[in-house]
N, C-alpha and C positions, 0 to 999 in steps of 0.2 A: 504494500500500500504506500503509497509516496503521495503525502501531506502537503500542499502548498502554502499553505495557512504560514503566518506569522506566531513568535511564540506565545505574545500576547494574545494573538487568534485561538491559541491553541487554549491558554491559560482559560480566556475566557468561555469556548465553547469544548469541552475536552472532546474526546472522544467515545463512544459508548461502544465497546469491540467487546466479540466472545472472548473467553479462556484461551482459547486455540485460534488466537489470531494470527495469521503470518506478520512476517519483520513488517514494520512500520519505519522508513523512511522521512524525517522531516527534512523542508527547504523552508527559507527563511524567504521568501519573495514576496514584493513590494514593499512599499515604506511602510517605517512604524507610525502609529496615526500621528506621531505627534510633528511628522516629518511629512504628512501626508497633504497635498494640496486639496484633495478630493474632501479628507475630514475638516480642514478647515472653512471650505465652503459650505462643509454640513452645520459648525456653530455662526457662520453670518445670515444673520438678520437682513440683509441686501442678495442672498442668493438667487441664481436665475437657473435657466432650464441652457442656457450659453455657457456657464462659468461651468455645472457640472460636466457638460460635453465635451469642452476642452478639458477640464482635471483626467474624464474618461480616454480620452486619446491619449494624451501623456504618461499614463500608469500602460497603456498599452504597449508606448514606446517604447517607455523602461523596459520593460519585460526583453525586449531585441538585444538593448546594450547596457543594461547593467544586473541582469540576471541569467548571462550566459552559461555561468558554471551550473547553475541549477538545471536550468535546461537540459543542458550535455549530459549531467551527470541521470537527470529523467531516462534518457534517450540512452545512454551506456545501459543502466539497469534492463530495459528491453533487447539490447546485444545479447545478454545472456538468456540461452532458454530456461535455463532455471528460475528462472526469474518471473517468469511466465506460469499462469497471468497477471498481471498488473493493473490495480487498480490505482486512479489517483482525482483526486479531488483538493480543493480549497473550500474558503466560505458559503461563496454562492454559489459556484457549480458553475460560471461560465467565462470569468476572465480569464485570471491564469490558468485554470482548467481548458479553457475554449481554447487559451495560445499554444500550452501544452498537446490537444490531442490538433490544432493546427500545424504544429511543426513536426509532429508523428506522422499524419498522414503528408504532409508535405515528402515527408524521407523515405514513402512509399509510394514516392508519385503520383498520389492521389491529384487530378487537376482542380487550380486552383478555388472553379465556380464551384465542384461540389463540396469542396471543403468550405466553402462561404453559406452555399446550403446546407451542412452540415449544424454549421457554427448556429444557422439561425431559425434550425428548428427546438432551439431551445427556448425558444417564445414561447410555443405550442407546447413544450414539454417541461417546464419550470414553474413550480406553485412558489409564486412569491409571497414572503411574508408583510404584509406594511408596518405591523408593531415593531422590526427591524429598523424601520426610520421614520416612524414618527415623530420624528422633532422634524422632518421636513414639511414646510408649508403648505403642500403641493401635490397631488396624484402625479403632474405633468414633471415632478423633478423626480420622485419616487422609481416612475417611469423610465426618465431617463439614466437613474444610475441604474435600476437591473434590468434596461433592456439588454438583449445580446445584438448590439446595435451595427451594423455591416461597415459604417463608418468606423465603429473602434476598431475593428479586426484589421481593417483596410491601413489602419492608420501603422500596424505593426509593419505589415508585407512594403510598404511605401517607404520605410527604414529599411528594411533588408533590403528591396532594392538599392534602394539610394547609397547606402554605405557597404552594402557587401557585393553587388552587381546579381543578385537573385538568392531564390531559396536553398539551392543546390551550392553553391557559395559560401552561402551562414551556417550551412553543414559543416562546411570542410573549415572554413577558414573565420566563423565567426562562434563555432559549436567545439571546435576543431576533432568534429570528427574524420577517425581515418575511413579510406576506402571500404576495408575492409568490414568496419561496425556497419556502415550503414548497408552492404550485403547483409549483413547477419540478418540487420531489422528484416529486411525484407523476407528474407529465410526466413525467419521466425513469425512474422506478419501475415502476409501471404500465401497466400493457396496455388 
């Protein structure tokens, strides 16, 4: 199971796993709230349904360049078939989770519009909580932090492009994985 949650995430929501859970994996990804752009629009009084959409794109970005090791080290874990299967989840179940199983299926060449489809059928399949943020003013901000919004996802792939020159790219030389792991993935992924 590989955890994306933060430790205070974790602190706060632990985890409720049988006796016989397999290894548990945590990653430390995205900022701590108190460092977080996204939480500090959630305590102003002037928030708008703009300020969260850009905080939403820039937690996306991060994810490209300053949580590569967690990534890689996600994406090694499935190199090995022992390893296999793999579950992995965060808070909500669709940012770092969505980037996560976006750059999995990225490494099995999944193209990239079904992976965008993939990403956003978590609309249709995500029961949102609102007592989770009620302190927002808003159904329409509410909205806009857990949609699984095509603009956030987009906003990651437009970084990879831009600084790594594609997906296949941020594999080798921004993931840095070698050749041969990401064969494995596929061996192990694929049918």
């Amino acid at each position: 199971i590989c955890d994306f949650r933060r430790d205070e995430e974790r602190d706060d929501a632990p985890s409720r796993l049988p006796a016989n859970t397999p290894e548990v994996v945590h990653f430390n990804v995205g900022p701590k709230r108190s460092d977080s752009k996204l939480y500090k629009h959630f305590s102003s009084e002037k928030v708008n349904a703009e300020d969260i959409r850009r905080a939403m794109v820039g937690l996306y970005q991060s994810y490209v360049t300053e949580y590569q090791e967690s990534f890689a080290e996600f994406l090694r874990l499935a190199v090995e078939a022992q390893n296999l299967p793999l579950l992995f989840h965060c808070a909500a179940g669709k940012d770092r989770t969505g980037f996560a199983a976006a750059i999995l299926l990225s490494a099995l060449d999944v193209p990239h519009e079904i992976i965008m489809e993939d990403y956003v059928l978590t609309n249709e399949h995500y029961k949102r909580d609102p007592s989770r943020f009620s302190h927002l003013p808003s159904p329409e901000l509410f909205h806009t932090v857990m949609s699984a919004d095509p603009e956030y996802m987009r906003a990651s792939f437009v970084i990879i492009d831009k600084e790594f020159g594609g997906v296949q790219a941020y594999l080798r030389n921004g993931l840095g994985l070698e050749e041969w792991e990401i064969e494995s993935l596929r061996a192990n992924l694929l049918e």
